[in-house]
mmCIF file as Biopython writes it, N, C-alpha, C and O atoms, coordinates in Angstrom:
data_model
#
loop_
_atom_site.group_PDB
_atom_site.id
_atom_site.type_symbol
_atom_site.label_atom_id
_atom_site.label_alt_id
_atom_site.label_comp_id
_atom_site.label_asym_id
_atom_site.label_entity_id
_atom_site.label_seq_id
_atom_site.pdbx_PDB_ins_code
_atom_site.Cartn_x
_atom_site.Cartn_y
_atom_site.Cartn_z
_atom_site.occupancy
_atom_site.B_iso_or_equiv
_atom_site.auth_seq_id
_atom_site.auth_asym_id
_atom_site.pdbx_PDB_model_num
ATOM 1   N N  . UNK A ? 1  ? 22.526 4.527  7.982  1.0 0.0 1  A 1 
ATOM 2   C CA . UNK A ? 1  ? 23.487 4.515  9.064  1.0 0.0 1  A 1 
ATOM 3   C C  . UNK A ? 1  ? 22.962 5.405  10.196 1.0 0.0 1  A 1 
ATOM 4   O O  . UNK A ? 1  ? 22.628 6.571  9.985  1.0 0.0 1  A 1 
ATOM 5   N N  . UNK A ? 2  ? 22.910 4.942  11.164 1.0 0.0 2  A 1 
ATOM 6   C CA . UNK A ? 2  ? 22.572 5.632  12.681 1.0 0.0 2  A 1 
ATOM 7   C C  . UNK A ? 2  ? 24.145 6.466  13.398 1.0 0.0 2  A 1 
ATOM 8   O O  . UNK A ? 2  ? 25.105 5.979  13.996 1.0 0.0 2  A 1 
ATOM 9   N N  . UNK A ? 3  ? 23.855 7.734  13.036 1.0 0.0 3  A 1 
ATOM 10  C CA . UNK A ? 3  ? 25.455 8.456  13.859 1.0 0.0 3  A 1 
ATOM 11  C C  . UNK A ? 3  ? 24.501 8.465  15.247 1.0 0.0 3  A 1 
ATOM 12  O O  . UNK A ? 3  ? 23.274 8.450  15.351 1.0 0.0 3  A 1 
ATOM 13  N N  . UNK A ? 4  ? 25.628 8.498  16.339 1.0 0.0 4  A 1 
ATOM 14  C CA . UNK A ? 4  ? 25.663 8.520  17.360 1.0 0.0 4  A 1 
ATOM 15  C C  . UNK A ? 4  ? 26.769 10.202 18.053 1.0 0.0 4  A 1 
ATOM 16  O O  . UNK A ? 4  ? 27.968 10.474 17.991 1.0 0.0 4  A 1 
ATOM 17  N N  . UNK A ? 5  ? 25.822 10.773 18.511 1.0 0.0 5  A 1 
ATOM 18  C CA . UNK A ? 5  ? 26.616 12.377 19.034 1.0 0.0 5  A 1 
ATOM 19  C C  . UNK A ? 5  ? 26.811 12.484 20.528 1.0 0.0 5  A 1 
ATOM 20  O O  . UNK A ? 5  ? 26.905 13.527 21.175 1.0 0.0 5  A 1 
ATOM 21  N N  . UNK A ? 6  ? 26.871 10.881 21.103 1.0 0.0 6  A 1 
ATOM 22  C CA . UNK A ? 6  ? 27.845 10.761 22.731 1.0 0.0 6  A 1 
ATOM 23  C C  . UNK A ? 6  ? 28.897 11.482 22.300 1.0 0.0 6  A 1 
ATOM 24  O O  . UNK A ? 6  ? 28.657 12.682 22.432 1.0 0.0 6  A 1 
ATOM 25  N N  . UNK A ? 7  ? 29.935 11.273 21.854 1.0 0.0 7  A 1 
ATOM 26  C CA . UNK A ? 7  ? 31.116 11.765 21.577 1.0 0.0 7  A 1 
ATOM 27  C C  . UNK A ? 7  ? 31.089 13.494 21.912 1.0 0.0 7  A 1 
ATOM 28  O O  . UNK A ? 7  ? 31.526 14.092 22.896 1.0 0.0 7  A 1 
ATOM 29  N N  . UNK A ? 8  ? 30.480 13.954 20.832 1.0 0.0 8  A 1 
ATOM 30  C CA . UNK A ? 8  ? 29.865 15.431 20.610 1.0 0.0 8  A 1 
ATOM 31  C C  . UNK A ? 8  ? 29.660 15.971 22.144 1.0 0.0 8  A 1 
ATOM 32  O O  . UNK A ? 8  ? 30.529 16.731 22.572 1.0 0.0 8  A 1 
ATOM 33  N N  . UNK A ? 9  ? 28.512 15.607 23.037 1.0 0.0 9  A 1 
ATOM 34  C CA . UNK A ? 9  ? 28.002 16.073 24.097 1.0 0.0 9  A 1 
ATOM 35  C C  . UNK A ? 9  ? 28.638 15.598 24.963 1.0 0.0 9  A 1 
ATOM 36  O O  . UNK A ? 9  ? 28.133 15.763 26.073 1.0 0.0 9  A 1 
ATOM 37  N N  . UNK A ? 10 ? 29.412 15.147 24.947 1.0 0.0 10 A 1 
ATOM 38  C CA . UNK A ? 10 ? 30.422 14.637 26.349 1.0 0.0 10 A 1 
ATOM 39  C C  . UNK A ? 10 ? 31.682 15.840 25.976 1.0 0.0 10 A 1 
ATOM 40  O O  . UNK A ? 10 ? 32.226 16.564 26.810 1.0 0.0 10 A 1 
ATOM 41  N N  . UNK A ? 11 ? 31.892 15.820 24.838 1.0 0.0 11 A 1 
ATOM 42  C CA . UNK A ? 11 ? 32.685 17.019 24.778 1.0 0.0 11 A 1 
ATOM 43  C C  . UNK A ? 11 ? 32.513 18.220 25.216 1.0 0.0 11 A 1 
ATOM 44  O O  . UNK A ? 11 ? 33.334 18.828 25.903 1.0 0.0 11 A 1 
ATOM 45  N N  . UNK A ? 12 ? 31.263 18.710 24.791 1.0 0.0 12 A 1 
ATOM 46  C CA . UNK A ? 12 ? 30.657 19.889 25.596 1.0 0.0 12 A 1 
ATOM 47  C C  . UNK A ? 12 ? 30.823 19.984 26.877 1.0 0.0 12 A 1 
ATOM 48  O O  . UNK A ? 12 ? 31.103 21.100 27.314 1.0 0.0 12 A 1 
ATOM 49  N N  . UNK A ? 13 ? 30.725 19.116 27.597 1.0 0.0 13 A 1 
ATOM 50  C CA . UNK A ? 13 ? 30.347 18.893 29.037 1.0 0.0 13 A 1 
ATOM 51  C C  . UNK A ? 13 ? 31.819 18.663 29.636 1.0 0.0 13 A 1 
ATOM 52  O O  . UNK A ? 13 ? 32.068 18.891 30.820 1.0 0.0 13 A 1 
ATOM 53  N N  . UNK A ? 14 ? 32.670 18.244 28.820 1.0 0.0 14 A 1 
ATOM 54  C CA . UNK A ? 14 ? 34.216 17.967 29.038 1.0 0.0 14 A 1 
ATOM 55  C C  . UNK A ? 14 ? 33.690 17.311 30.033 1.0 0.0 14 A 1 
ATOM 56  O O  . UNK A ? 14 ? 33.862 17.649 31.204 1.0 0.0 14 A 1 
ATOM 57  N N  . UNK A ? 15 ? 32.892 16.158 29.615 1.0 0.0 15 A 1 
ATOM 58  C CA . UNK A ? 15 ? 33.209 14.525 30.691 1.0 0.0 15 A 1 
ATOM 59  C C  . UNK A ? 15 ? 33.973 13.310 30.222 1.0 0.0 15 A 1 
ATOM 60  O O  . UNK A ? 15 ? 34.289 13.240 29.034 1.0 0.0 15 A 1 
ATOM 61  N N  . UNK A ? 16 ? 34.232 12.527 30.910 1.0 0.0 16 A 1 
ATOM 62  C CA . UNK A ? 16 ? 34.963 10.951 30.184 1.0 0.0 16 A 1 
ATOM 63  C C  . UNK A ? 16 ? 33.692 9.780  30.128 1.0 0.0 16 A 1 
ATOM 64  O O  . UNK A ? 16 ? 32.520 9.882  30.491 1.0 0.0 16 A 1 
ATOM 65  N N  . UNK A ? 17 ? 34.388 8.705  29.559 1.0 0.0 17 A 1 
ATOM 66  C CA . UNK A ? 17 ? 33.732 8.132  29.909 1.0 0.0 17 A 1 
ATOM 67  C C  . UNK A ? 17 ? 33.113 7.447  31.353 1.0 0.0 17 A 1 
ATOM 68  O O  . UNK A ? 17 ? 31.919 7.147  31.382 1.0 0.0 17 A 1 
ATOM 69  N N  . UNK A ? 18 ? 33.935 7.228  32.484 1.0 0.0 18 A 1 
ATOM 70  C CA . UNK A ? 18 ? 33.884 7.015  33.468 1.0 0.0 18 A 1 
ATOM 71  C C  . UNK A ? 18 ? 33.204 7.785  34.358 1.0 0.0 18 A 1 
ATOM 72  O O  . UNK A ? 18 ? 32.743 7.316  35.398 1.0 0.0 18 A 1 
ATOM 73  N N  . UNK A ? 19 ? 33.066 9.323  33.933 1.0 0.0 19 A 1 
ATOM 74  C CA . UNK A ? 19 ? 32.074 10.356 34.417 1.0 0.0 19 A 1 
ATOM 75  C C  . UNK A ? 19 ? 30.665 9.788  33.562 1.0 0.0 19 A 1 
ATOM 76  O O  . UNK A ? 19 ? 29.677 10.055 34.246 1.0 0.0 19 A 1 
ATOM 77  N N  . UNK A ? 20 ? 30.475 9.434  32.911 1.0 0.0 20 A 1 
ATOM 78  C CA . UNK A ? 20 ? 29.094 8.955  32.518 1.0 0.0 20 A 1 
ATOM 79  C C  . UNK A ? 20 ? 28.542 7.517  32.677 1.0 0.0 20 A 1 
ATOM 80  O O  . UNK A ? 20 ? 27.444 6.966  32.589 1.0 0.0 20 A 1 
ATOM 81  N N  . UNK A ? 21 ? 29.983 7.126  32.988 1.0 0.0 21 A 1 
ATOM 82  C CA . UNK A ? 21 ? 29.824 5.352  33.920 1.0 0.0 21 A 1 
ATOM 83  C C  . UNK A ? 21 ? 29.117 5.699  35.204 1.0 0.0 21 A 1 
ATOM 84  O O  . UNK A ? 21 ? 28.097 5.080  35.506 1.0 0.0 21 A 1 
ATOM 85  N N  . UNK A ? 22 ? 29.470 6.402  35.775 1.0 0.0 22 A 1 
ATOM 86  C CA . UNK A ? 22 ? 29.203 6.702  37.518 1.0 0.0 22 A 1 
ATOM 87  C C  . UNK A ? 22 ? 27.973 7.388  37.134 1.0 0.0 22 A 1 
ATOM 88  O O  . UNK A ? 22 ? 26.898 6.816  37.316 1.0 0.0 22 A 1 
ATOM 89  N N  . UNK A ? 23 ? 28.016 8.443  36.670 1.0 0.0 23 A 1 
ATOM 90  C CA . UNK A ? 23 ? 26.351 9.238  36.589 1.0 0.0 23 A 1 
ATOM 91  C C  . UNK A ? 23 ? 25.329 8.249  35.912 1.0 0.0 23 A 1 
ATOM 92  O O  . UNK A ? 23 ? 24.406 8.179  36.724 1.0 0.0 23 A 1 
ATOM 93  N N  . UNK A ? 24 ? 25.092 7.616  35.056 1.0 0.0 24 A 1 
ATOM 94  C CA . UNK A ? 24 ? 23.878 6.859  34.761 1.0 0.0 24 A 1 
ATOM 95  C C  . UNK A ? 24 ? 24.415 5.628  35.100 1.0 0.0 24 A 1 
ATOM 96  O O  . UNK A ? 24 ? 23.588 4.806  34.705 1.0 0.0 24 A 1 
ATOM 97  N N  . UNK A ? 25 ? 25.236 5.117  35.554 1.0 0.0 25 A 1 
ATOM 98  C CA . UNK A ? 25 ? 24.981 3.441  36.171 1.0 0.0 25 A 1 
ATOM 99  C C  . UNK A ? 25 ? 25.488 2.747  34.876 1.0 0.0 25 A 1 
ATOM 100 O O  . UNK A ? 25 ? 26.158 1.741  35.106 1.0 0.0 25 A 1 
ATOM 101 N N  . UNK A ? 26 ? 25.388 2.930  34.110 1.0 0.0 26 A 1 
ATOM 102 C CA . UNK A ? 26 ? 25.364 2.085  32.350 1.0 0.0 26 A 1 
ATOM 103 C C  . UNK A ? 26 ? 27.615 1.577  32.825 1.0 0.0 26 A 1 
ATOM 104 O O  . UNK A ? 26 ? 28.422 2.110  33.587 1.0 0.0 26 A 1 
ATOM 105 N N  . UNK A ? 27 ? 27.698 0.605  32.055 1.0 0.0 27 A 1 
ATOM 106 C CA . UNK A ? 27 ? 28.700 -0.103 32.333 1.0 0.0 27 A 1 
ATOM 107 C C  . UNK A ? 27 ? 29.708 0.622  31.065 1.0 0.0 27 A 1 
ATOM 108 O O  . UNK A ? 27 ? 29.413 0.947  29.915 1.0 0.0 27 A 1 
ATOM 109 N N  . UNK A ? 28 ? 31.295 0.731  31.993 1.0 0.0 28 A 1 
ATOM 110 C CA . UNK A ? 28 ? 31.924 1.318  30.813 1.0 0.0 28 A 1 
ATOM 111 C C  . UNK A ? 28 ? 31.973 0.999  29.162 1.0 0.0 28 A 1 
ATOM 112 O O  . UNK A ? 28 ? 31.823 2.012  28.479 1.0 0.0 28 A 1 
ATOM 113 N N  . UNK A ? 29 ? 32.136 -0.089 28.516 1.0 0.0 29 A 1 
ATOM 114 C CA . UNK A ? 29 ? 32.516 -0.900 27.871 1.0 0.0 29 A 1 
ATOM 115 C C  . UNK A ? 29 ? 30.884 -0.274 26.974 1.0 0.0 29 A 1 
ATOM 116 O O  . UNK A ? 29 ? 31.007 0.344  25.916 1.0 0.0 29 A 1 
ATOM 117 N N  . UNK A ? 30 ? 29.558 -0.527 27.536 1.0 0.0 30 A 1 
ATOM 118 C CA . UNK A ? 30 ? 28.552 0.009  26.456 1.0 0.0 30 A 1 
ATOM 119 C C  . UNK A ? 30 ? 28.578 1.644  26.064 1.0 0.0 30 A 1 
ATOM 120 O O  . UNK A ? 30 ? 28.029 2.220  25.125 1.0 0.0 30 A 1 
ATOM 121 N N  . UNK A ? 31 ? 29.451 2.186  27.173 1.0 0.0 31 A 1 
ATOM 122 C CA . UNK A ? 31 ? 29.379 4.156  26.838 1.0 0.0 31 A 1 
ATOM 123 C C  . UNK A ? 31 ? 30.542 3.867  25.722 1.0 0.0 31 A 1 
ATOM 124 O O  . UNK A ? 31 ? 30.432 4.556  24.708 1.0 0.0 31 A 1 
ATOM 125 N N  . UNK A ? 32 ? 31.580 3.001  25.757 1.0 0.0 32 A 1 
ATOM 126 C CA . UNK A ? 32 ? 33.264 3.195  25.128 1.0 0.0 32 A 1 
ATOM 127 C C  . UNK A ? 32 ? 32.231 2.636  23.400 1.0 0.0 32 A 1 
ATOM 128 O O  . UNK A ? 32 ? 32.380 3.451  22.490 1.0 0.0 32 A 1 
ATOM 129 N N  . UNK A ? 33 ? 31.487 1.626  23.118 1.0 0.0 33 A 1 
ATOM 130 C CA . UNK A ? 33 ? 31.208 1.649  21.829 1.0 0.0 33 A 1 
ATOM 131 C C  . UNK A ? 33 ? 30.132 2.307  21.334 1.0 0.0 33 A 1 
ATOM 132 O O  . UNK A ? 33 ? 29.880 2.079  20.151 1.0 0.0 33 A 1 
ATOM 133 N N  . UNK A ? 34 ? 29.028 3.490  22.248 1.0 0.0 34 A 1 
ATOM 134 C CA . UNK A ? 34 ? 28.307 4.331  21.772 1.0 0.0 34 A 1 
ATOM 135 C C  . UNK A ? 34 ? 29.792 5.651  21.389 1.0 0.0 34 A 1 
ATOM 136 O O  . UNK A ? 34 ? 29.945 6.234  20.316 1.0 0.0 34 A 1 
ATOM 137 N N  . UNK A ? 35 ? 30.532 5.774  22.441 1.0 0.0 35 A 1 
ATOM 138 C CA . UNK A ? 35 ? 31.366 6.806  22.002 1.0 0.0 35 A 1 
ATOM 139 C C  . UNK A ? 35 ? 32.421 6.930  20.628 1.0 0.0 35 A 1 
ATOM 140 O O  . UNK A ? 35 ? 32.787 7.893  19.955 1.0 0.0 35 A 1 
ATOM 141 N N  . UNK A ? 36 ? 32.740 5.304  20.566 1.0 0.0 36 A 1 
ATOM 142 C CA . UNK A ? 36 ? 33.307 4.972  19.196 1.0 0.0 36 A 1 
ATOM 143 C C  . UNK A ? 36 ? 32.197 4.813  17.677 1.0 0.0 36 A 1 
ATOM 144 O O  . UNK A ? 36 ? 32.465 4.813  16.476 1.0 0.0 36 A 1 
ATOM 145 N N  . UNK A ? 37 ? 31.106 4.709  18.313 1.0 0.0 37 A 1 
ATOM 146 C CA . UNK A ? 37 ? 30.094 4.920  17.008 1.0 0.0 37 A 1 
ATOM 147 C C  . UNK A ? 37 ? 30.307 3.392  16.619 1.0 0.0 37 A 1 
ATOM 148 O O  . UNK A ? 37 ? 30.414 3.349  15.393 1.0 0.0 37 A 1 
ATOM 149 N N  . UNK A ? 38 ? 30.417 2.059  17.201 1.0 0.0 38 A 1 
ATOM 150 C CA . UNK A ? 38 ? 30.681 0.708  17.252 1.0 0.0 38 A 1 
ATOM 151 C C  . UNK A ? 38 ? 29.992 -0.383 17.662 1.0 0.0 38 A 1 
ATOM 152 O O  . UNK A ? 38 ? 30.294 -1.576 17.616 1.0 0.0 38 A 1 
ATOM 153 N N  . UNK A ? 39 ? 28.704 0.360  18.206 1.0 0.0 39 A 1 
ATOM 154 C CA . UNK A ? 39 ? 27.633 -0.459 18.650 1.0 0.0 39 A 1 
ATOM 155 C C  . UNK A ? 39 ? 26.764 -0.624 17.490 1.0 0.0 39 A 1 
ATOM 156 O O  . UNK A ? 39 ? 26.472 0.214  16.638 1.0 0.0 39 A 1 
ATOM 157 N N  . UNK A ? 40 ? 26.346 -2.016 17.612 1.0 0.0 40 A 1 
ATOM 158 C CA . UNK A ? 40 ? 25.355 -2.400 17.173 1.0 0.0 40 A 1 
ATOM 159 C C  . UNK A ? 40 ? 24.135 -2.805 17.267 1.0 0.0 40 A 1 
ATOM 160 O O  . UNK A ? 40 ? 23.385 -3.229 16.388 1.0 0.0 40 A 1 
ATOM 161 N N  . UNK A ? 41 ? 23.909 -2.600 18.781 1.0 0.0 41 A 1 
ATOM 162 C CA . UNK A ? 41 ? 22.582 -2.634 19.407 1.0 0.0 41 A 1 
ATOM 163 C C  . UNK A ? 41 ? 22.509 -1.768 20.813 1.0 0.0 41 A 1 
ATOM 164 O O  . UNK A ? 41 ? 23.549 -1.543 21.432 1.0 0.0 41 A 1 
ATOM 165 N N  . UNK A ? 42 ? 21.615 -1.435 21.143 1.0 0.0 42 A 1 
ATOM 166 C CA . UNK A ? 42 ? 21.739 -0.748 22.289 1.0 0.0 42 A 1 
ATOM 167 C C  . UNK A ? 42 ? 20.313 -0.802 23.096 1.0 0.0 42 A 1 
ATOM 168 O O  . UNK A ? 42 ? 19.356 -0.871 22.325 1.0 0.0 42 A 1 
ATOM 169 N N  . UNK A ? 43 ? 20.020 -0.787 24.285 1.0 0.0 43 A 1 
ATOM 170 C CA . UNK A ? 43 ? 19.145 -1.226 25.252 1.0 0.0 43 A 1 
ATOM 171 C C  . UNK A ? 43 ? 17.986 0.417  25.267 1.0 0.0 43 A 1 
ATOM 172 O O  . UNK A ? 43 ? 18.375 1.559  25.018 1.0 0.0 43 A 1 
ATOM 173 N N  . UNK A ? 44 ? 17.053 0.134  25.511 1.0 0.0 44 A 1 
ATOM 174 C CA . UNK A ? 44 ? 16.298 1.435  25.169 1.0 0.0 44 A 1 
ATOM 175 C C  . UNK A ? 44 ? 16.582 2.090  27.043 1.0 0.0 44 A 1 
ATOM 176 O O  . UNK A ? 44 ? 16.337 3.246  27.387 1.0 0.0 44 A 1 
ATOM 177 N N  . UNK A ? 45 ? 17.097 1.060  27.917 1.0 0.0 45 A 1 
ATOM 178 C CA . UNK A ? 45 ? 17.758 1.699  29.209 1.0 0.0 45 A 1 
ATOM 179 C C  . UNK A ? 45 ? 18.219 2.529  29.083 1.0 0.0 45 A 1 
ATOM 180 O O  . UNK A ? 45 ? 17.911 3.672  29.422 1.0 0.0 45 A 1 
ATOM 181 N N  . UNK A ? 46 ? 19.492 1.948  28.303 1.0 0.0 46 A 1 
ATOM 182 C CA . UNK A ? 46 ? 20.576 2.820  27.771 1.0 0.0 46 A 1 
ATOM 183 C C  . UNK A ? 46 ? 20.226 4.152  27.164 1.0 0.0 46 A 1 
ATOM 184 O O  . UNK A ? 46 ? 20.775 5.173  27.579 1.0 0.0 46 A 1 
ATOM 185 N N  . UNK A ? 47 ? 19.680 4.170  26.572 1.0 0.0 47 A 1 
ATOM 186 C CA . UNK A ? 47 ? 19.306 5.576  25.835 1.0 0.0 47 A 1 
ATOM 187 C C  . UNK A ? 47 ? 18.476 6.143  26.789 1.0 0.0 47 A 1 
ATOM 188 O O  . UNK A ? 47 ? 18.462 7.374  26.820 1.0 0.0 47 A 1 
ATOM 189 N N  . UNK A ? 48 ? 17.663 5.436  27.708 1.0 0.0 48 A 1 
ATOM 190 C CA . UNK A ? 48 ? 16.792 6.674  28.590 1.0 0.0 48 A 1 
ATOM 191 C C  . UNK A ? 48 ? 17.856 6.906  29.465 1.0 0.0 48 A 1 
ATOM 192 O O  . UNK A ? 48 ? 17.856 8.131  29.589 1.0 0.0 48 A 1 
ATOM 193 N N  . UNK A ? 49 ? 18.739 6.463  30.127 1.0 0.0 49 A 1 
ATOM 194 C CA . UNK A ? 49 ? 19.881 7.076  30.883 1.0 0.0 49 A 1 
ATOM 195 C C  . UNK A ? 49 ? 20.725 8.239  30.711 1.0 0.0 49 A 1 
ATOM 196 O O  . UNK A ? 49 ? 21.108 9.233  31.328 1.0 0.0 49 A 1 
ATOM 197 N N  . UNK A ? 50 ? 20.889 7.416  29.113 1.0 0.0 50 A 1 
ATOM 198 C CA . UNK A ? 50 ? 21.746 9.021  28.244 1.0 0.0 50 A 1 
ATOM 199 C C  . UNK A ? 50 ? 20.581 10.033 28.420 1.0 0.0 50 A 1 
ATOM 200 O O  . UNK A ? 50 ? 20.804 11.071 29.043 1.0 0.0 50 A 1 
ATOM 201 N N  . UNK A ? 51 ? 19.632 9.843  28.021 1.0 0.0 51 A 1 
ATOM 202 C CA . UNK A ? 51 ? 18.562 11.051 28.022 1.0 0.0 51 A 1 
ATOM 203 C C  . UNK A ? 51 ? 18.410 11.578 29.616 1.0 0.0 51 A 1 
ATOM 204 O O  . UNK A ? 51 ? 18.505 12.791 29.802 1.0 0.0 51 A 1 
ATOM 205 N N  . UNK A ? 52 ? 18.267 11.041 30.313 1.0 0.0 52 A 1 
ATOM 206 C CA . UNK A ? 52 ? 18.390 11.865 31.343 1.0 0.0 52 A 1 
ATOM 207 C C  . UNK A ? 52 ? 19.582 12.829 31.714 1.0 0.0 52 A 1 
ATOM 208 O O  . UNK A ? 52 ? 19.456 14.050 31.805 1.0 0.0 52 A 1 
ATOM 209 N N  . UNK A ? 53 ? 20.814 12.096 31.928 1.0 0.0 53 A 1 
ATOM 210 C CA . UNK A ? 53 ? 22.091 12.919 31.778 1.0 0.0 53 A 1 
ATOM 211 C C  . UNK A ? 53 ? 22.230 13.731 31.169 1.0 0.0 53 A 1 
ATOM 212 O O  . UNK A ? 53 ? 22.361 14.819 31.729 1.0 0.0 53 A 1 
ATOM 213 N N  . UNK A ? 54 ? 22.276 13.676 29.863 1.0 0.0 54 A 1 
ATOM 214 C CA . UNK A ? 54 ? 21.834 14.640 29.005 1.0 0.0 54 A 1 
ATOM 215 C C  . UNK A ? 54 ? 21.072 15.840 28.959 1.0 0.0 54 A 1 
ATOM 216 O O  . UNK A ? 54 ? 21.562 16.894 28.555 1.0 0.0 54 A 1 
ATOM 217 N N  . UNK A ? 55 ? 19.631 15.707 29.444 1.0 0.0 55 A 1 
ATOM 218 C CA . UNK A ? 55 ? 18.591 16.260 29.048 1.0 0.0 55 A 1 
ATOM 219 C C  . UNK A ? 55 ? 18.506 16.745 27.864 1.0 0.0 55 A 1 
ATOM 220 O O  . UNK A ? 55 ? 18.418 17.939 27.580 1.0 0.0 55 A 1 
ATOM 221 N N  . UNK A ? 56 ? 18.531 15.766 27.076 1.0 0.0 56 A 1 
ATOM 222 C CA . UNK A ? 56 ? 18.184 15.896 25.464 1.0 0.0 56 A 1 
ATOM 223 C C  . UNK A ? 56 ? 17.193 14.742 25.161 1.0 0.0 56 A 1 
ATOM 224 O O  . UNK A ? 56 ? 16.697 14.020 26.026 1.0 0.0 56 A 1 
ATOM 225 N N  . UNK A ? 57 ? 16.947 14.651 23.729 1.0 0.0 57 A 1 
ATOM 226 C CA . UNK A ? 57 ? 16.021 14.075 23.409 1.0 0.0 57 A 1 
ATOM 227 C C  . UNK A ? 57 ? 16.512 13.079 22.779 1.0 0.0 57 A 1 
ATOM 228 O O  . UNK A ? 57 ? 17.676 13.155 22.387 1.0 0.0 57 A 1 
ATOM 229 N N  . UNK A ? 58 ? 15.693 11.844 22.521 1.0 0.0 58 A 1 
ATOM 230 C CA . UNK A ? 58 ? 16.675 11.084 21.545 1.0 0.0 58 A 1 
ATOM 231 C C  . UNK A ? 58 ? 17.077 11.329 19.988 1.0 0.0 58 A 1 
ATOM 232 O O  . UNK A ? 58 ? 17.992 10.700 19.458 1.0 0.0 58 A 1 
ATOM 233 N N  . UNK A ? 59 ? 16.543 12.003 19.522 1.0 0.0 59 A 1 
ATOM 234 C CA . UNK A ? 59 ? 16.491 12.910 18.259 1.0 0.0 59 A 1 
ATOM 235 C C  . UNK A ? 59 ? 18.182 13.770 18.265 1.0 0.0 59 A 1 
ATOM 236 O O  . UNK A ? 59 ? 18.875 13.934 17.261 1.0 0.0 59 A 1 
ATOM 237 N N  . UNK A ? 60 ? 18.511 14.185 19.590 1.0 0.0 60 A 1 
ATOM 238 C CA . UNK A ? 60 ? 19.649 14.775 19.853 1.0 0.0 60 A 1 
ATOM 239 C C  . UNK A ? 60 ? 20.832 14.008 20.071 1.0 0.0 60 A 1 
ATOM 240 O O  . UNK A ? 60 ? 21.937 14.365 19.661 1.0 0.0 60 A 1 
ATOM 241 N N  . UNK A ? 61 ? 20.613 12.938 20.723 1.0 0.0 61 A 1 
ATOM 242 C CA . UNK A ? 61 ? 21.307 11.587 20.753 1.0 0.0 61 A 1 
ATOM 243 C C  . UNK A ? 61 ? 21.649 10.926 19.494 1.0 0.0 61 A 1 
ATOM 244 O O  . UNK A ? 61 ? 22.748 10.591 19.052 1.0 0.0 61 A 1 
ATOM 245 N N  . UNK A ? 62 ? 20.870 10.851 19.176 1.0 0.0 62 A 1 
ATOM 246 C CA . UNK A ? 62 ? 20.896 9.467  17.355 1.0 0.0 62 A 1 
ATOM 247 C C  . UNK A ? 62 ? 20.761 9.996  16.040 1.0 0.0 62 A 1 
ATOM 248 O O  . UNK A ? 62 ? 19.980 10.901 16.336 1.0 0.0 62 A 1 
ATOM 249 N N  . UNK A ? 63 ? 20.886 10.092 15.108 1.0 0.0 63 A 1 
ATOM 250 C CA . UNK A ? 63 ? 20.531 11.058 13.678 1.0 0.0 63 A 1 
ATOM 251 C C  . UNK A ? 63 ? 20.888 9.719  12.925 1.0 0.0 63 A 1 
ATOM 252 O O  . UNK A ? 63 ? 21.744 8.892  13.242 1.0 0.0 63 A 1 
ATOM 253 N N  . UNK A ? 64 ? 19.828 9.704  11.604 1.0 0.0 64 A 1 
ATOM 254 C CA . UNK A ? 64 ? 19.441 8.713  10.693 1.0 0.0 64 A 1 
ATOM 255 C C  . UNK A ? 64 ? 20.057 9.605  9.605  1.0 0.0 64 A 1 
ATOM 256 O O  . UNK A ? 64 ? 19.558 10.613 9.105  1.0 0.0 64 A 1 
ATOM 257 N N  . UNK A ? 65 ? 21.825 8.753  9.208  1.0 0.0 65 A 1 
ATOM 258 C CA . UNK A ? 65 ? 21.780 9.333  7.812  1.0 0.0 65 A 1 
ATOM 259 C C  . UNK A ? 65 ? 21.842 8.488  6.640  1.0 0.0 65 A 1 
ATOM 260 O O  . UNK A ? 65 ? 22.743 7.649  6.649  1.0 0.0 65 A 1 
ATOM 261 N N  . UNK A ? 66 ? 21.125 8.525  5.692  1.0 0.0 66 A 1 
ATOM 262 C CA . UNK A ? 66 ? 20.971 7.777  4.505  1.0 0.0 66 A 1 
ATOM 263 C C  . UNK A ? 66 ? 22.955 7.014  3.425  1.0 0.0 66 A 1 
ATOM 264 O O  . UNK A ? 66 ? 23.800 7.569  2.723  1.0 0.0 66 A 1 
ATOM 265 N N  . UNK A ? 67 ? 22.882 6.503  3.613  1.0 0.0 67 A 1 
ATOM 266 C CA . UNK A ? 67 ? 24.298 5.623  2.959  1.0 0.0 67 A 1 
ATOM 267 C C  . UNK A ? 67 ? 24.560 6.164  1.564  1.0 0.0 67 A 1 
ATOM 268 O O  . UNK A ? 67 ? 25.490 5.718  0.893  1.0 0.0 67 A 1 
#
């Protein structure tokens, strides 16, 4: 299983989703199912966007945990 820690770092940052709609361009609806942990595919755009916003790595973004 791939966790997803949007949720996590948007908290930190006390942003919404719509604050991370407007800052990387990415469309609400793909931030609302990285934030629900509900996606099942995702664009490697997408993740370099988060990574920029962010300034994290994707390692900080995504974590591989075993089922």
């Amino acid at each position: 299983m791939i966790r997803c820690h949007l949720s996590r770092m948007m908290g930190e940052r006390k942003m919404k989703i719509v604050d991370v709609a407007r800052e990387t361009g990415l469309h609400r609806n793909t931030i609302t199912l990285l934030y629900n942990e509900t996606a099942t595919r995702i664009d490697l755009e997408t993740i370099d966007g988060l990574c920029k916003l962010f300034s994290c790595k994707v390692g900080d973004l995504f974590e591989y945990c075993p089922s």
